[in-house]
ZAKEDO-648352 format. One record per residue (C-alpha): x, y, z. Coordinates in steps of 0.1 Angstrom, whole numbers, plus 5000, padded with zeros to 4 digits. Example, Ala and Ser with C-alpha at 12.3 -4.5 7.8 and 13.67 -1.06 7.14 Angstrom:
! residues 2
512349555078513749895071
! end
This chain:
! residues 326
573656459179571656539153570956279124569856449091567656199065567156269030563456279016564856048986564855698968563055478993561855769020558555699009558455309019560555369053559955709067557655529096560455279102563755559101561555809123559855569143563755409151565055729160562655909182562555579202566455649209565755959215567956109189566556419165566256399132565956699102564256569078565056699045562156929023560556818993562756818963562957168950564757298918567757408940568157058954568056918918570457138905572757078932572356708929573256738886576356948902577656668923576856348903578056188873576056248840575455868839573855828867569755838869567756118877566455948910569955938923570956298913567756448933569656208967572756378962571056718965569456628991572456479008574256809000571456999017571756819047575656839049575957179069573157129089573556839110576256599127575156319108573856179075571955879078572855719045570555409036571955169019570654908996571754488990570354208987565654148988564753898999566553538997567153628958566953958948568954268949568654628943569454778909573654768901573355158906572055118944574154828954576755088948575555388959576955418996580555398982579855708957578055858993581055799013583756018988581056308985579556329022581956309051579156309074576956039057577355719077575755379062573155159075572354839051568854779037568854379033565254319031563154009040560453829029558154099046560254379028561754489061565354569066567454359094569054449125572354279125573854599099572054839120573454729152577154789147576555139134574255249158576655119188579555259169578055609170575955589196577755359222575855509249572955269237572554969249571354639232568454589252567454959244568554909205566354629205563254799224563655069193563854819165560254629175558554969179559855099145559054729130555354769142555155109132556154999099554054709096550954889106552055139075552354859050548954699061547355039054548354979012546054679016543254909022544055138994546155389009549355478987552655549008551655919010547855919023549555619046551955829065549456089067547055829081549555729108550656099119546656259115544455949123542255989098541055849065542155979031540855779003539955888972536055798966535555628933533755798909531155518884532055798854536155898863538355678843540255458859544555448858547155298873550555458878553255238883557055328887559655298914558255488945560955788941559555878907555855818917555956008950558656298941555856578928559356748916560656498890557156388875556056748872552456648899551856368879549356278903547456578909546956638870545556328867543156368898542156718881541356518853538256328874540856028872540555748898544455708903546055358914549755268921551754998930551354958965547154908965547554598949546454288973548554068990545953808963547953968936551653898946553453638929551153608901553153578868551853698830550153398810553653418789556053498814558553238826560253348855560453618880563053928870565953938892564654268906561854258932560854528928560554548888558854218893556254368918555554638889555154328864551954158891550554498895550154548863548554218861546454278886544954608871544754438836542054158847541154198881540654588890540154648851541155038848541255188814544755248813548055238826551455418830554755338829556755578852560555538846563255718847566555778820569155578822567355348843568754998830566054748846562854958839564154958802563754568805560654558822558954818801559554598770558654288787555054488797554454558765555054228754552954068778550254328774549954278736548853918741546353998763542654028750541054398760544154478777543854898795546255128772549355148779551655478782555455468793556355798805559755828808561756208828564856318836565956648845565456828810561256728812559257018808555857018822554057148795555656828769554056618799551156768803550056718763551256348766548956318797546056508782546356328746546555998770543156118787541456208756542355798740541255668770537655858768537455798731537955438742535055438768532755588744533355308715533155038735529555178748528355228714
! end
């Protein structure tokens, strides 16, 4: 049997724990490529119009998958944590899946406290399509993916994004950017499928490393910055991961201090248009707060309208640096 994954939505926070899982059963896995423009337009083909960009590029990459394997391992997403859920659009998602992909068979991402999913979901699938496993077996499987996992996520702490992370694991060797006392500083924050998708943001990344920018994200931040709310903010957002955006941002206002940040988000994306108001809200009552920039794609961005944005953002951001020398 051979499982097919999709290199979408969350791949870039569970690809340890999925490929880890697997090989220990012994089961092969194709992994799909990096999201081309083929796999974009045949996601656009396949979805609805209403639907965000994020989730269009996983139905391409689901429909890439579909010929060449026995099975689709379709994540899918419910509740975080004791409280929180996935966006409306995710919750739902495996249903869409399931009338589009024959092939695609579920397994449910209720998260803990740690951000890791549960077995219980896992177990009946696995034994359902795989009843040659046993439990003892399934369970040998789970605690080597779970460590595998937990040694990726300990690797953010030391300033490794997702990316240079599972690099780190699979080369076993360091990839941190070395700071630089005259690059600017700026933190990129967005849901991991925008930040880490080179397709959708156009590079976003590399330009601004071209740029002698010191680049930050999301997933640096310290465990000292987690659950932190703004001066003016009164509870946490009913999405985890929105509100993990929210303390980052914190975080990079008044401890790391960069000299500017942007807003990643996708179109149509219903709780990054909340949270991007409440940022600048928060951010406008804040004394010397870093620049702010929302950024927002979908699948008519050109690179060149994003490249000016970016550059015009650069240039404030240096003109900024050199007033507040004088």
């Amino acid at each position: 049997m051979l499982i097919g994954i999709p290199r979408s939505l969350f791949f870039p926070y569970y690809s340890p724990f999925w490929i880890e899982f697997w090989r220990e059963l012994e089961i092969p896995c194709l992994i799909s490529p990096p999201t081309t423009q083929s796999i974009l337009h045949k996601g656009l083909s396949l979805a609805l119009d209403e639907i965000c960009l994020p989730v269009k590029i996983h139905y391409g990459h689901l429909a890439y998958l579909e010929d060449k394997v026995e099975m689709i391992f379709s994540p899918a997403f419910g509740k975080w944590g004791k409280k929180g859920h996935f966006c409306p659009k995710l919750k739902a998602l495996h249903d869409l899946v399931k009338n589009k992909f024959p092939k695609a068979v579920e397994f449910w991402h209720d998260l803990n406290e740690q951000d890791l999913p549960q077995p219980k979901p896992w177990q009946k699938t696995v034994f359902t399509i795989a009843p040659q496993i046993s439990k003892k077996r399934f369970k040998a499987a789970w605690e080597k993916a779970r460590r595998r996992q937990t040694a990726f996520l300990s690797l953010w702490e030391k300033g490794y994004n997702p990316v240079e992370a599972a690099a780190c694991l699979l080369e076993k060797k360091p990839l941190l950017q070395k700071d630089n006392p005259y690059a600017l500083k700026i933190a990129v924050l967005g849901h991991p499928y925008l930040v880490y998708d080179e397709m959708p943001n156009h590079e976003l990344l590399t330009l601004l490393r071209k740029k002698n920018t010191r680049v930050y994200t999301k997933e640096q931040t310290p465990a000292s910055a987690k659950r932190k709310l703004w001066p003016t903010q009164t509870k946490e957002l009913f999405w985890p991961l929105g509100q993990q955006l929210l303390e980052a941002a914190l975080y990079y206002s008044i401890e790391k201090r960069v000299d500017g940040i942007i807003f990643l988000t996708a179109c149509l994306c219903g709780p990054d248009a909340i949270i991007g108001e409440l940022l600048e809200k928060y951010m406008s009552h804040l004394p010397d707060a870093p620049s702010l920039l929302r950024l927002t794609v979908d699948e008519h961005t050109g690179q060149a309208g994003l490249e000016t944005r970016i550059e015009a953002f650069v240039d404030l951001l240096h003109w900024r640096k050199r007033h507040a020398a004088v």
